[in-house]
VMD Tcl script that builds the backbone (N, CA, C; Angstrom):
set m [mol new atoms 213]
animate dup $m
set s [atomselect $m all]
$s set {name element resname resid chain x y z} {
  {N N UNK 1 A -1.366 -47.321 28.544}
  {CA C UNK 1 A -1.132 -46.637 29.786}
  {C C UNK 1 A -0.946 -47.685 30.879}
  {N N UNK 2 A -0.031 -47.262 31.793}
  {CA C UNK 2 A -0.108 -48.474 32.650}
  {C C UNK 2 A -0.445 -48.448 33.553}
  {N N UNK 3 A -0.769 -47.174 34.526}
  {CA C UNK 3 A -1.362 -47.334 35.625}
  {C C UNK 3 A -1.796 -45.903 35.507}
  {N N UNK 4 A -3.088 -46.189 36.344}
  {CA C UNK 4 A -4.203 -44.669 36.437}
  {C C UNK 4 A -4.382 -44.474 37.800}
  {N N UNK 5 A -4.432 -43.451 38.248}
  {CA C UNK 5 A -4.292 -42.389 39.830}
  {C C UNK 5 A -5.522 -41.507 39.396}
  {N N UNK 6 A -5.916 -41.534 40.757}
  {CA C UNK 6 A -6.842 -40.323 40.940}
  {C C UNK 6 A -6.100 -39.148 40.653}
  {N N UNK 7 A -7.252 -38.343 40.018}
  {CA C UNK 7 A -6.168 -36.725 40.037}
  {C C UNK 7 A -5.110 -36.772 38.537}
  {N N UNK 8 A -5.173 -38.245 37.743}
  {CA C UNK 8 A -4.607 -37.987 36.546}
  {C C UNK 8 A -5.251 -37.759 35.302}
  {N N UNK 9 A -4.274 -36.289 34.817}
  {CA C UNK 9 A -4.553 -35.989 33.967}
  {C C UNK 9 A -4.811 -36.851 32.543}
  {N N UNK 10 A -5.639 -37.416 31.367}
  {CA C UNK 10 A -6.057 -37.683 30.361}
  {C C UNK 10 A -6.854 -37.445 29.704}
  {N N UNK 11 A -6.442 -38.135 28.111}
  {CA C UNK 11 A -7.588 -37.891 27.011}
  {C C UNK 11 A -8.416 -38.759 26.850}
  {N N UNK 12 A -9.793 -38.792 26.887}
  {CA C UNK 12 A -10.542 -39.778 26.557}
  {C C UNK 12 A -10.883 -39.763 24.648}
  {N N UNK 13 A -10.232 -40.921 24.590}
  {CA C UNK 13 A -10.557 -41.521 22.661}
  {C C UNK 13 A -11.911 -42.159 22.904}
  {N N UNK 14 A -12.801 -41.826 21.677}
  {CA C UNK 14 A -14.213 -42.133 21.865}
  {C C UNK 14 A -14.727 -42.171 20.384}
  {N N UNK 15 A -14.773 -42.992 19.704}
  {CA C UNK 15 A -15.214 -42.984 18.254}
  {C C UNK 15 A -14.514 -41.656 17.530}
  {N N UNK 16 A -13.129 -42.133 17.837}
  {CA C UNK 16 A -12.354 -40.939 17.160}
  {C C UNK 16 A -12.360 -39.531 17.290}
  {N N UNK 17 A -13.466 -39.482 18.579}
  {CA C UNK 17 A -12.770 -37.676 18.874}
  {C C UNK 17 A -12.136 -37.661 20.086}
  {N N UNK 18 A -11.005 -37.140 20.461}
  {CA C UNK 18 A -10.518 -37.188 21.767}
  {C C UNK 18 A -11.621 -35.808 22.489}
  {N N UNK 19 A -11.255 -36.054 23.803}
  {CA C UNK 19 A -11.883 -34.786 25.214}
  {C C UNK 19 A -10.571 -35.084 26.191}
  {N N UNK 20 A -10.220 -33.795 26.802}
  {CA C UNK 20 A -9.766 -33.939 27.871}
  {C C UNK 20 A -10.486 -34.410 28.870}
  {N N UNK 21 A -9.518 -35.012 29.555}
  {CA C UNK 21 A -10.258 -35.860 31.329}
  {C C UNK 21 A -9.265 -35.886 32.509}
  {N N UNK 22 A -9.830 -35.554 33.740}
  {CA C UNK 22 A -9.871 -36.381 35.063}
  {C C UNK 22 A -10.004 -37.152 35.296}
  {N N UNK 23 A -8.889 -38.540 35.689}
  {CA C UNK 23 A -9.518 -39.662 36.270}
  {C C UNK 23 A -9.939 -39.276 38.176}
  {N N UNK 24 A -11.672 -39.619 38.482}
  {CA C UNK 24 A -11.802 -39.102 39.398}
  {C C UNK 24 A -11.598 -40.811 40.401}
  {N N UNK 25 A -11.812 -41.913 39.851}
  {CA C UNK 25 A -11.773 -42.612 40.601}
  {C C UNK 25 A -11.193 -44.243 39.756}
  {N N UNK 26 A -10.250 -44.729 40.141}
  {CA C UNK 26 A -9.970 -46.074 39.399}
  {C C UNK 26 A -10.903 -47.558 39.650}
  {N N UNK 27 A -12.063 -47.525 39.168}
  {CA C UNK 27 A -13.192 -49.057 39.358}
  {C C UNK 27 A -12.468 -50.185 39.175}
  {N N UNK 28 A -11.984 -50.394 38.621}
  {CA C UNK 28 A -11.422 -51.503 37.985}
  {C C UNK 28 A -9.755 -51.928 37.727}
  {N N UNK 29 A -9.217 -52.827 37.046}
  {CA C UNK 29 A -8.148 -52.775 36.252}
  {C C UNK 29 A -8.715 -52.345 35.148}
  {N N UNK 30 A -9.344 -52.633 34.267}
  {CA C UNK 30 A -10.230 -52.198 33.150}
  {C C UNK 30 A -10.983 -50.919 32.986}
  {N N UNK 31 A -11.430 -50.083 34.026}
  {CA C UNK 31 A -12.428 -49.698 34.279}
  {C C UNK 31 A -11.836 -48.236 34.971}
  {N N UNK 32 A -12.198 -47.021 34.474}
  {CA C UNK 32 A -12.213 -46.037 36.064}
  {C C UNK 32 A -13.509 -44.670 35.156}
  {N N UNK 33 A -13.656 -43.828 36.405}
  {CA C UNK 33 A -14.455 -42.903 36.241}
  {C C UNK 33 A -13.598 -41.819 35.814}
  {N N UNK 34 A -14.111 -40.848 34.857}
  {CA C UNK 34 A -13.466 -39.828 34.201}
  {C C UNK 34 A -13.908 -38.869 34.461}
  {N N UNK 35 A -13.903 -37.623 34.734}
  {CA C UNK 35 A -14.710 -36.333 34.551}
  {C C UNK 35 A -14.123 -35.449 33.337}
  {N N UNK 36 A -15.446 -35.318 32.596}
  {CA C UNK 36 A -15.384 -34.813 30.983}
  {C C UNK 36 A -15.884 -34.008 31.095}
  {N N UNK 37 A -15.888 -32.608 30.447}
  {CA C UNK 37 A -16.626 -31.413 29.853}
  {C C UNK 37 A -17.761 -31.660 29.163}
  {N N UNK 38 A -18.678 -31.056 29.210}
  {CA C UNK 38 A -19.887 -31.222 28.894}
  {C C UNK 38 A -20.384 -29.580 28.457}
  {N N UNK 39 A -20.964 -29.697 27.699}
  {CA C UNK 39 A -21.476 -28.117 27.113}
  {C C UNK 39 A -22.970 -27.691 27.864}
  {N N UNK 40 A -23.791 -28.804 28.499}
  {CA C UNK 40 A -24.750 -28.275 29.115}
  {C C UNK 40 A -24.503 -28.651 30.283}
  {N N UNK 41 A -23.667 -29.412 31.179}
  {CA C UNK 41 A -23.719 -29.476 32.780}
  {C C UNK 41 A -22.568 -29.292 33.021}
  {N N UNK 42 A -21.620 -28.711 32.393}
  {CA C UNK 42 A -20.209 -28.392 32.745}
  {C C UNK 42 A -19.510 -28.894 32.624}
  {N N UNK 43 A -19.412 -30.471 33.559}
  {CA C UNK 43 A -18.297 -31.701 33.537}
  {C C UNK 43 A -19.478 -32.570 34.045}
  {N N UNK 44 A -19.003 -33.689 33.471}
  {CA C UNK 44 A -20.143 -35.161 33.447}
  {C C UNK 44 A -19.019 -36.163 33.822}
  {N N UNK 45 A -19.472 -37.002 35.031}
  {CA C UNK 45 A -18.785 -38.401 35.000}
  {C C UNK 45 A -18.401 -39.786 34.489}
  {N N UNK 46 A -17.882 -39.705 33.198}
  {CA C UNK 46 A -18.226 -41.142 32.467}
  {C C UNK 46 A -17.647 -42.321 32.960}
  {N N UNK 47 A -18.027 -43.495 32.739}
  {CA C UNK 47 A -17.235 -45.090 33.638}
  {C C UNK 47 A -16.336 -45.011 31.651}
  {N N UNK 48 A -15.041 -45.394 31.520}
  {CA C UNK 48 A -14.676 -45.505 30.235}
  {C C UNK 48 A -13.234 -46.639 30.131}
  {N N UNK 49 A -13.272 -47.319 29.397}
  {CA C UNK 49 A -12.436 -48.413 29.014}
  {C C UNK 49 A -10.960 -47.847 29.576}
  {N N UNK 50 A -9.947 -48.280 30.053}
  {CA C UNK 50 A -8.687 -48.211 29.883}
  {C C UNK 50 A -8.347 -48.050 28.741}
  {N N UNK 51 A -8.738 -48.900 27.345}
  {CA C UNK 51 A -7.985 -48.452 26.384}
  {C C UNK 51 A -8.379 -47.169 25.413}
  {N N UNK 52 A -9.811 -46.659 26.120}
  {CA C UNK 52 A -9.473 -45.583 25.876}
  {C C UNK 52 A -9.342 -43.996 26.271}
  {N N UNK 53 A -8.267 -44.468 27.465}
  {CA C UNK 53 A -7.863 -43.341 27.744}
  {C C UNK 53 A -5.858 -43.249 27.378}
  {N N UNK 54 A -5.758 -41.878 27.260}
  {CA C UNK 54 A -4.211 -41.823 26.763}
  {C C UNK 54 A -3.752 -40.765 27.919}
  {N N UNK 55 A -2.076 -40.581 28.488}
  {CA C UNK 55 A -2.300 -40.029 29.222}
  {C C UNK 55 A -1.393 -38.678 28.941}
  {N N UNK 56 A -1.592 -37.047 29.500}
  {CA C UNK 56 A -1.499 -36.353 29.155}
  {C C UNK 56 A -0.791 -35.422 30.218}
  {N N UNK 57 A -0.067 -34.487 29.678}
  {CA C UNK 57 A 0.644 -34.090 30.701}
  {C C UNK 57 A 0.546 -32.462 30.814}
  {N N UNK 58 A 0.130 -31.602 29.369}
  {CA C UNK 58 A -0.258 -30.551 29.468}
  {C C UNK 58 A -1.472 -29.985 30.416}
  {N N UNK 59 A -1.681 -29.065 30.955}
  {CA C UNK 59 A -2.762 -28.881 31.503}
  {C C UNK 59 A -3.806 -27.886 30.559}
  {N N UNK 60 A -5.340 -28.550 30.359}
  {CA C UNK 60 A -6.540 -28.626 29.651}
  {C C UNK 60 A -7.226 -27.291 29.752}
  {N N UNK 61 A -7.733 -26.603 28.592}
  {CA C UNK 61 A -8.304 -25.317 28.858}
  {C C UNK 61 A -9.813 -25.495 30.298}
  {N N UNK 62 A -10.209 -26.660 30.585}
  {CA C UNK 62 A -11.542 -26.915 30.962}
  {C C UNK 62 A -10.864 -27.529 32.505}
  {N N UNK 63 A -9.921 -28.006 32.446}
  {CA C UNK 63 A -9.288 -28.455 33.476}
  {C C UNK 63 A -9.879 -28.111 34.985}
  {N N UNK 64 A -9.751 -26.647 35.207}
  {CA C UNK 64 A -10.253 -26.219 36.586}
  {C C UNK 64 A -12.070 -26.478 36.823}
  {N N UNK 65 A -12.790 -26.595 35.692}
  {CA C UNK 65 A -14.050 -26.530 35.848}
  {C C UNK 65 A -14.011 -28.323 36.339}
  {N N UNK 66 A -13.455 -29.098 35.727}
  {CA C UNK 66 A -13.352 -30.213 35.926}
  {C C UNK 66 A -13.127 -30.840 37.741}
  {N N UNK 67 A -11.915 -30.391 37.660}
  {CA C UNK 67 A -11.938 -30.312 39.543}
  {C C UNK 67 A -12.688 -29.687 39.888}
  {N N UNK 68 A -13.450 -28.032 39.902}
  {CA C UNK 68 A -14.461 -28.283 41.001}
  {C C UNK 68 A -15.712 -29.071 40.748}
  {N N UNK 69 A -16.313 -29.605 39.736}
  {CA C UNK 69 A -16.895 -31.015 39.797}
  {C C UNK 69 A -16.567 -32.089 40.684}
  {N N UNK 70 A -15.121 -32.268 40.467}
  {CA C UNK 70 A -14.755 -33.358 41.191}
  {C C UNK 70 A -15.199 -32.899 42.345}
  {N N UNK 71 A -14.806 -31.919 43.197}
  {CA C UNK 71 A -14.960 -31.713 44.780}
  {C C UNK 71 A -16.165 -31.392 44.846}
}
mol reanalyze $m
mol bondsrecalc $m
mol representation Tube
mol addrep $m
């Protein structure tokens, strides 16, 4: 991927299972915050590698719960 934006849509790869994600904030070149689905707090913020995120263009069944986390 070559460049990550707030507000972009991706998959986070994680010991071989993908999740849909929000990038909510870019930390790094290396580095940004994701907002992931979570089965007991809804959406959780993870810090996660660049390489493993892929980027995605469909929009995610969990998607809207995700933004209002973000906000």
């Amino acid at each position: 991927m070559k460049s990550l934006t707030e507000g972009q849509l991706v998959i986070v790869v994680d010991d071989g299972a993908a999740v849909d994600g929000i990038v909510v904030h870019v930390a790094s070149f290396l580095k940004a915050e994701v907002a992931v689905p979570d089965d007991e707090h809804g959406a959780v913020f993870r810090s996660v590698h660049r390489k493993a995120l892929r980027e995605r263009a469909e929009p995610g069944e969990h998607d809207e719960a995700l933004r209002k986390a973000i906000r």
